[in-house]
C-alpha positions in Angstrom: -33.2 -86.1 30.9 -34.7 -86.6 27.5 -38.5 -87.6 27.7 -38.9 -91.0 27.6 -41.5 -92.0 24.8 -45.8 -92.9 25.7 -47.6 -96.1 24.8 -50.7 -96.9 24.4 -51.9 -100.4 24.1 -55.5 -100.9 23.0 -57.4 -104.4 22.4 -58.4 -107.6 24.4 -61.3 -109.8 24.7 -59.1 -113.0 24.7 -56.2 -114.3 26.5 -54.1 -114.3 23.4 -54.8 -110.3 22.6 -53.9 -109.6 26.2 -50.7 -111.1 26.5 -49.3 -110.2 23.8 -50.1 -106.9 24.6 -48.6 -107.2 27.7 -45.8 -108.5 26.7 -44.9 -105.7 24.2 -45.8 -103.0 27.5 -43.2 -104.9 29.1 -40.8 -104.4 26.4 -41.5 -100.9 26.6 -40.5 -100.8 29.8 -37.9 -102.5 29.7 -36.2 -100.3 27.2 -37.9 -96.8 28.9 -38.1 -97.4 32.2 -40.1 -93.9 33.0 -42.5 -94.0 30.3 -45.9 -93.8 30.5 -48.0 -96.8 29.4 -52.2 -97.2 29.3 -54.2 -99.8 28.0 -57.2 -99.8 27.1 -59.6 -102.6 26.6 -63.5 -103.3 26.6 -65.7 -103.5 30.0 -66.7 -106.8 31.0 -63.8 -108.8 28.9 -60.7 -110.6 30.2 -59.0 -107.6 30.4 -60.4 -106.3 33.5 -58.6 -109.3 35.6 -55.6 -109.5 33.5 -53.9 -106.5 32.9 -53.9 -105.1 36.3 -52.2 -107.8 37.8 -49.5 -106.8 35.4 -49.3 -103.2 36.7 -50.3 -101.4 33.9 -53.2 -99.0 34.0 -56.0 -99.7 32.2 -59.0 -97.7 30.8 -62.1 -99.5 29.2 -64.6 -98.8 26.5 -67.8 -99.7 26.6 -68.0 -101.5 23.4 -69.2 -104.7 21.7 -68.4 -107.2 18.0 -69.7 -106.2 14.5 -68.8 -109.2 13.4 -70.1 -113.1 13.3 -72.8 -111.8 16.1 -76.9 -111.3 16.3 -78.6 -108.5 14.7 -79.2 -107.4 18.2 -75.5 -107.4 19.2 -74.7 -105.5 16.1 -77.3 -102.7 16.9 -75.8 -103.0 20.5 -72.5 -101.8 19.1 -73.6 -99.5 16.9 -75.3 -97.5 19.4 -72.2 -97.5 21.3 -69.3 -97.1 18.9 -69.8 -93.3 18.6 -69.4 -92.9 22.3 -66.5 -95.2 22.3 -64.9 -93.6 19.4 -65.3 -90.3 21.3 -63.6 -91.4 24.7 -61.1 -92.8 22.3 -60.6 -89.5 21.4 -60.3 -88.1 24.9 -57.8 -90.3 25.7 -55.5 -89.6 22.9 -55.4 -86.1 23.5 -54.6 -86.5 27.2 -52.2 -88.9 26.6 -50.8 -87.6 23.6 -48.3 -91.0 22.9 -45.6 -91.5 21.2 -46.9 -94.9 19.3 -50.6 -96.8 19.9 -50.5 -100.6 18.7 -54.0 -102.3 18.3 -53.0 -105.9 19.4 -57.1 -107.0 18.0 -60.4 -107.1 20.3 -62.8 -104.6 19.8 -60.7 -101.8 21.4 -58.7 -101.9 19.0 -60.8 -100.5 16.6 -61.6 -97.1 17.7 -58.1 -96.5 19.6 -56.4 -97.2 16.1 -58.8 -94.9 14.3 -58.5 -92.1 16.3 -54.9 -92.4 17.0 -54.7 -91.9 12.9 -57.4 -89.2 12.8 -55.8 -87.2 15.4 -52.2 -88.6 16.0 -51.1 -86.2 13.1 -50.9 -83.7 15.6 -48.3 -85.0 17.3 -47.0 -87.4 15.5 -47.8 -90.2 17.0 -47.0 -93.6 15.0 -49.8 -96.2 14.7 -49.2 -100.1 14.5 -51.2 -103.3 14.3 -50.2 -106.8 15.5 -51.7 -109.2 13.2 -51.2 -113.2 15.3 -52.4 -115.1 12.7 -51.8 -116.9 9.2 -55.3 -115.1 8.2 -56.2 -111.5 9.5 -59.0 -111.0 11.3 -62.3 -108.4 10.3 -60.6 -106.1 12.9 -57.2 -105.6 11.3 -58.1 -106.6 8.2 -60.1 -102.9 8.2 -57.5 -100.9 10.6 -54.5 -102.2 8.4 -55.7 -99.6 6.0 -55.1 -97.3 8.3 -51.7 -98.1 10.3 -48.0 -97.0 9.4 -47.3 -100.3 10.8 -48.5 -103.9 10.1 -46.7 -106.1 12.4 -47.2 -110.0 11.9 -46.4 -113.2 13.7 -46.0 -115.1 10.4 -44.4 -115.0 7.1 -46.8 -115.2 4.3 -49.7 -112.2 4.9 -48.2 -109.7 3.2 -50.2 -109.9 0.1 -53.1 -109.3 2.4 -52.5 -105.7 3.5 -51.3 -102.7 1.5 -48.0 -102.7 0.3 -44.5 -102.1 2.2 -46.3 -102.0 5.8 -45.9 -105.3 6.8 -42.7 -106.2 9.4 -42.8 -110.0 10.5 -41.6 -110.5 13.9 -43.3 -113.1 15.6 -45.8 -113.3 18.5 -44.8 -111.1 21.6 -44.7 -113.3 24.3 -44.7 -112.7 28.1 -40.8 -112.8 29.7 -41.8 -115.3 32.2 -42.2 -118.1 29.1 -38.6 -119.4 28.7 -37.1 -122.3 26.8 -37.8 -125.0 29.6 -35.6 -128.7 29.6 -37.3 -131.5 27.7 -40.3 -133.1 29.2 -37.9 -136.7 28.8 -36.6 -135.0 32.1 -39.5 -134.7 34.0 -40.2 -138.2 36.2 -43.3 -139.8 35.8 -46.1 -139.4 36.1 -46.6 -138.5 32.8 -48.5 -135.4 32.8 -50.8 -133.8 30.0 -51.8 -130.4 30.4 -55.2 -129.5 28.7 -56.4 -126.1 28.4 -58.7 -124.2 25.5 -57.8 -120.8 25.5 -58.3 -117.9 28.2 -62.2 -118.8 27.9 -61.9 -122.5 27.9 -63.2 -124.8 25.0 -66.2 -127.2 25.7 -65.0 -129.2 22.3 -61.8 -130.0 24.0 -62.7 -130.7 27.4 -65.4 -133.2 26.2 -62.9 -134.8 23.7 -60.7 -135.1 26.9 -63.0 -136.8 29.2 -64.1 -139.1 26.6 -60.9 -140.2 26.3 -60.2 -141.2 29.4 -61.9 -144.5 29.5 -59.7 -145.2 26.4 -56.6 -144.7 28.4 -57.5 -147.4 31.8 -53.9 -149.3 30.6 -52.2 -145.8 31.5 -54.4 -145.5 34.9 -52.0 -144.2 37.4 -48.8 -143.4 34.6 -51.1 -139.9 33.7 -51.4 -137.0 35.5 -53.9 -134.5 34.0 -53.8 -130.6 34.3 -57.0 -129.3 33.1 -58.1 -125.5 32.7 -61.8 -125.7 31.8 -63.1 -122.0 31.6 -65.2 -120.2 33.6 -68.8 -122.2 32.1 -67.5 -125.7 32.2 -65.7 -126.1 34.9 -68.5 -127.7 37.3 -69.3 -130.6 34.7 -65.6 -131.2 33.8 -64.5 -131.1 37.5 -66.8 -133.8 38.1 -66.0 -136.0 35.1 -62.8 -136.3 36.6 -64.0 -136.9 40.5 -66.0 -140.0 38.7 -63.3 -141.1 36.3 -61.6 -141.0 39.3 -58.2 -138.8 37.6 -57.2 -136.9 40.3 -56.9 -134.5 38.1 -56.2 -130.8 38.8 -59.2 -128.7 37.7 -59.0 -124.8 37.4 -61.2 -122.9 35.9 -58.6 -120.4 34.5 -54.4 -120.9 35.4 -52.5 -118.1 36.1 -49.3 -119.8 36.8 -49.1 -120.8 33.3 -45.0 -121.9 33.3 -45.2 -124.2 36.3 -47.4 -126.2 34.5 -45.8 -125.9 31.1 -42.6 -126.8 33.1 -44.6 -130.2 34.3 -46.1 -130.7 31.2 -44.8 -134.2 29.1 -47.9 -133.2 26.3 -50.1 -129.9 25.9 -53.3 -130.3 24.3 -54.8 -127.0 23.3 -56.4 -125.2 20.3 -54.5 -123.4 17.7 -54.5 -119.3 18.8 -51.3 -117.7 17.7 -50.9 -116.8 21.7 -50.8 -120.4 23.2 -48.9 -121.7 19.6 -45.8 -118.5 20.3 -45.8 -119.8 24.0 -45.4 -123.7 23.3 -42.6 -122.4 21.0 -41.1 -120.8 23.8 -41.1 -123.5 26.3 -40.3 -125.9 24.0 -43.5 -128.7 24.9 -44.9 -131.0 22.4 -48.4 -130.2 21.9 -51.8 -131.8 19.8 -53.6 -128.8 18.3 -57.4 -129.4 18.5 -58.1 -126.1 16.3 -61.4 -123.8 17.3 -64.1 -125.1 13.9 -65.7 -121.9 14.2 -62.6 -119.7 14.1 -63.0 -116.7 11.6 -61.5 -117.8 8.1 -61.0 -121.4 9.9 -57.4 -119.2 10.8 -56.6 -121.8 14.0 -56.2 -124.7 11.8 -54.1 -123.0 9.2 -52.3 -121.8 12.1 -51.7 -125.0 13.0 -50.5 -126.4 9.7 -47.6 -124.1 9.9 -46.3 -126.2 12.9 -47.5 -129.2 12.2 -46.0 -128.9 8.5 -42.5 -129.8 10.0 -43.1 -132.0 13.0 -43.4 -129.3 15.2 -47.0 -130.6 16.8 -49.9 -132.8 15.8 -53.5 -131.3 14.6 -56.4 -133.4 15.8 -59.8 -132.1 13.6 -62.5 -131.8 16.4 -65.2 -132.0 13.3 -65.9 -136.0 13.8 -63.6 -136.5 16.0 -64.0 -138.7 19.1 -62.6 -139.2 22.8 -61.0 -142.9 21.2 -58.6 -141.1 19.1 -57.5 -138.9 21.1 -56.8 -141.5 23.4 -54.8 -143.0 20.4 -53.0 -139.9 19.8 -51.6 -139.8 23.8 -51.2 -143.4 24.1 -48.6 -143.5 20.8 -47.2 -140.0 22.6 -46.5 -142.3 25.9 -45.2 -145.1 24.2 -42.6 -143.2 22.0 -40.8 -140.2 23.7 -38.5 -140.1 20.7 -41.4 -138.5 19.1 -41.9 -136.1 21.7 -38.2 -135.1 22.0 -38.3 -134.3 18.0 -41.6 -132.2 18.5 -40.0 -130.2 21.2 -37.1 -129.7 18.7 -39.1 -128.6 16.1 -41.2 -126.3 17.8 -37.9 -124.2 19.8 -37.6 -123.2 15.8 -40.4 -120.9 16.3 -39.7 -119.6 19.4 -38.8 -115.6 18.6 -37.3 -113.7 21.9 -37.3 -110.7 20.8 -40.3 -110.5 19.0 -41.7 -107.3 21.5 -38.4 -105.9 21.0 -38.8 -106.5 17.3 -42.3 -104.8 17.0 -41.1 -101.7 19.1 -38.1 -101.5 16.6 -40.7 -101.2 13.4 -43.1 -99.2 15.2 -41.1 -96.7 16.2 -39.5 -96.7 12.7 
C-alpha cells in the first residue's frame, strides 16, 4: 500500500484559527484515511479544549504575541521564541510531513519557519491560510516564506509575493451545512448572539442595552447568547433581570443546533464565523471587533454586506437603541431576511479544505 501522506497543522489562539484548521485535518482525512496528522498550537490558548475533542493529537509550544502587546509581553516571547523555534524543530524531524499549513496564531510562526528551514530535506511543502481581506503581522512575515499562500478572499494578491496566492475560501467544519431558511422556523423569533470563541464585551453590552428597546417584541424573541468565559456572570444576570429567558453559555459547542434555530445571528466580523453564516445560510448584523489589526473585521464585513449579504453595525458610537432598530425592522420584514440568506449561500465554498489540500500539495 502506498504511504499515505503526513500533516501537520500549526496555529490557534482563536476559535476561527482552530477550526479552520480542523476543518482542513478533516479533509485530510477524509481523502487519506491512514495518514498521520499533529497539531500544534500554543499552551494555555483555545486549542487545548478544542482540538482534542476533534481527535487529533496535539502538541503545544510555549509561546506568546510580538505584536500589538506590552513591552513585557514582547520580552516574554522573546525569551521564549528560541525554545519554541527549537521544539519546532524537533517535531519536524520526527514527523517528517508531507505538507505543514500555518492556519495564523503564534504557532504558526515557528512551525512554518522551520518547516522551510529544514523541510528541504524531505520535501516537505509549506502553506499559509490567509482568512482575511487584510493579512495579519503573522502571515504577512511567513508569506515570504511559504510555497503556498492560500486565501479566503479575492483581492490580496498584491499583498504577498507574486504567483503564490490560490483563493479558495475559508475551510469550514463538515458539520456546517446549508440549513432551510429561518422563514421556516416557528416563532419565537430567535436571535443568536455570540462574539467570537473569546466572547466580546462590546457586543454583549450593545445587546443587553437593547433589550429595553425591544418590550413591544417581549415574548416574540428568544435570545441565544454565548458570552465568553469573563462576561458571562454579568450578562447572565442582565438577562435574569430583563427577565429574557435567555439561554446563556459561556462558550457553545453545538454550534449548528443553534444556527439551525437561529431567525438573526449577531456576531463580529472574523473570516471563521462570516465562512460559517455562509454555510448555513443565516442572516446576520456584523458588529466588527474596533481594535482588529488593520481594522480587517470591518473590511471583512463590507465584502458581505456590499451585496445584501448581511448588515454592519459600527460599535464606535453605537448604542443598545439601534440595535434594537436594526432587529425590530429584521422582525417586521422577513422578506429582508429571506434575500440576506440568499445572498450570503453565494459565499458558501464546500470544498474549500479540499481546495487548499489541492494547492498545497501542488
Amino acid at each position: 500500500m502506498m504511504e499515505q501522506p503526513s500533516l501537520i497543522v500549526a496555529g490557534g489562539g482563536t476559535g476561527g484559527h482552530i477550526l479552520a484548521g480542523i476543518a482542513i485535518a478533516e479533509a485530510w482525512k477524509k481523502k487519506w484515511p491512514e495518514a498521520p496528522i499533529l497539531f500544534v498550537g500554543a499552551r494555555g490558548a483555545l486549542e487545548e479544549k478544542l482540538v482534542p475533542r476533534h481527535g487529533i493529537p496535539l502538541r503545544l509550544l510555549d509561546l506568546g504575541s510580538l505584536n500589538r502587546v506590552s513591552l513585557g509581553r514582547k520580552l516574554k516571547t522573546m525569551i521564549q521564541l528560541p525554545l519554541a523555534l527549537i521544539l519546532s524543530m524537533v517535531i519536524l524531524l520526527r514527523a517528517r510531513p508531507r505538507c505543514v499549513i500555518g492556519v495564523g496564531g503564534y504557532a504558526s510562526g515557528p512551525l512554518v519557519l522551520m518547516a522551510r528551514l529544514v523541510g528541504w530535506i524531505w520535501g516537505a511543502r509549506v502553506g499559509i491560510l490567509e482568512q482575511n481581506a487584510v493579512p495579519g503581522f503573522t502571515n504577512r512575515v511567513l508569506g515570504k516564506f511559504a510555497h503556498r499562500i492560500l486565501a479566503a478572499f479575492p483581492g490580496i494578491e498584491k499583498q504577498f509575493p507574486g504567483g503564490k496566492v490560490t483563493v479558495t475560501g475559508n475551510p469550514t467544519r463538515s458539520s456546517m451545512k446549508p440549513l432551510p431558511s429561518s422563514i421556516e422556523n416557528a416563532e419565537p423569533f430567535t436571535i443568536f448572539i455570540f462574539g467570537g470563541s473569546q466572547g466580546a464585551l462590546g457586543i454583549n453590552t450593545l445587546v443587553l442595552d437593547a433589550i429595553p428597546y425591544l418590550a413591544d417584541l417581549k415574548g416574540k424573541l428568544r435570545f441565544v447568547h454565548q458570552t465568553g468565559e469573563k462576561d458571562y456572570e454579568r450578562v447572565a444576570e442582565g438577562h435574569r433581570k430583563l427577565g429574557t429567558g435567555a439561554v446563556v453559555e459561556k462558550f457553545i459547542y453545538d454550534m449548528p443546533k443553534y444556527y439551525q434555530e437561529a431567525s438573526i445571528v449577531i456576531c463580529r466580523a472574523g473570516s471563521s464565523s462570516l465562512s460559517e453564516l455562509a454555510a448555513v445560510k443565516r442572516a446576520s448584523i456584523l458588529i466588527p471587533l474596533p481594535t482588529a489589526a488593520d481594522d480587517h473585521q470591518r473590511k471583512n464585513a463590507e465584502i458581505f454586506s456590499n451585496v445584501g449579504a448581511s448588515q454592519i453595525l459600527v460599535q464606535t458610537g453605537a448604542k443598545g437603541q439601534d440595535l434594537a432598530k436594526m432587529i425590530q425592522d429584521l422582525y417586521k420584514d422577513r422578506a429582508k431576511i429571506q434575500a440576506m440568506e440568499s445572498k450570503v449561500a453565494s459565499f458558501y465554498r464546500p470544498d474549500a479544505a479540499s481546495e487548499v489540500i489541492a494547492a498545497l500539495n501542488s
